[in-house]
C-alpha positions in Angstrom: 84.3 99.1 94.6 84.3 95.2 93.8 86.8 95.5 91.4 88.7 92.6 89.6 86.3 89.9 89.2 84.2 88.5 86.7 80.4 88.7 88.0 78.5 87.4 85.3 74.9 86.6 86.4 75.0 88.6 89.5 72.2 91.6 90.6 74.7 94.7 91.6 73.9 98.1 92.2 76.3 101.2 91.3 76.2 105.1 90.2 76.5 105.0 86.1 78.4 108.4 85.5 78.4 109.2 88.8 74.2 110.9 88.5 72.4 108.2 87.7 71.6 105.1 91.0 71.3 101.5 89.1 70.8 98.4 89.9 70.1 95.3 87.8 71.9 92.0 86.7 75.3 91.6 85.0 75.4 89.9 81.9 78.7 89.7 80.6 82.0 90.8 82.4 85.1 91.7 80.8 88.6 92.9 81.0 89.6 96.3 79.6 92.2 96.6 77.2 94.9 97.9 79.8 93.3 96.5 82.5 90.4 97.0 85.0 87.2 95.5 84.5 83.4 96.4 82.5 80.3 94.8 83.1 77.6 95.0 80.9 74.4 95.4 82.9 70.6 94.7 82.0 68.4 97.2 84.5 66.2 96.3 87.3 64.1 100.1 85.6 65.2 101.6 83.1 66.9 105.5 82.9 66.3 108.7 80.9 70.0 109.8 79.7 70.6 112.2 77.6 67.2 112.2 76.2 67.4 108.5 75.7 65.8 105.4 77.3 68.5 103.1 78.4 67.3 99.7 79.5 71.0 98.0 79.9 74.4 100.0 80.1 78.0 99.2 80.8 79.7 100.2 84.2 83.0 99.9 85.1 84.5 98.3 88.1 84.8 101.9 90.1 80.7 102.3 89.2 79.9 99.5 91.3 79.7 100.0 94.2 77.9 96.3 95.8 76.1 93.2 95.1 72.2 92.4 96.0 
C-alpha cells in the first residue's frame, strides 16, 4: 500500500477489485470524503469487466500496491 499521497503523473501497478492486475499512469489523485486517497488511472492495456472494456479506472489507496 502507498497510501496518503498525491501521485499524480506516476506509472503504478495495483489489483482493481482485488481480480483484475493493472498497471498504468495516474492522472489525478484525490482525497476521499472521510479520508483515504483515489487515483484515477489511465491503463498501460485495457480490461474486460463486467462485459465492459475499461481503458482508465479509479483505485483506491489499498489497490495499489507499488510504483514503476
Amino acid at each position: 500500500m502507498i497510501g496518503e499521497s498525491y501521485l499524480d503523473g506516476m506509472r503504478v501497478f495495483g489489483m482493481y477489485m482485488g481480480d483484475y492486475a493493472v498497471s498504468g499512469t495516474v492522472r489525478v489523485s484525490r482525497v476521499k470524503y472521510g479520508g483515504g486517497m483515489s487515483h484515477h488511472v489511465t491503463l498501460d492495456n485495457p480490461i474486460m469487466v463486467f462485459g465492459a472494456v475499461r481503458d482508465s479506472i479509479m483505485l483506491d489507496e489499498t489497490e495499489i500496491k507499488g510504483v514503476l
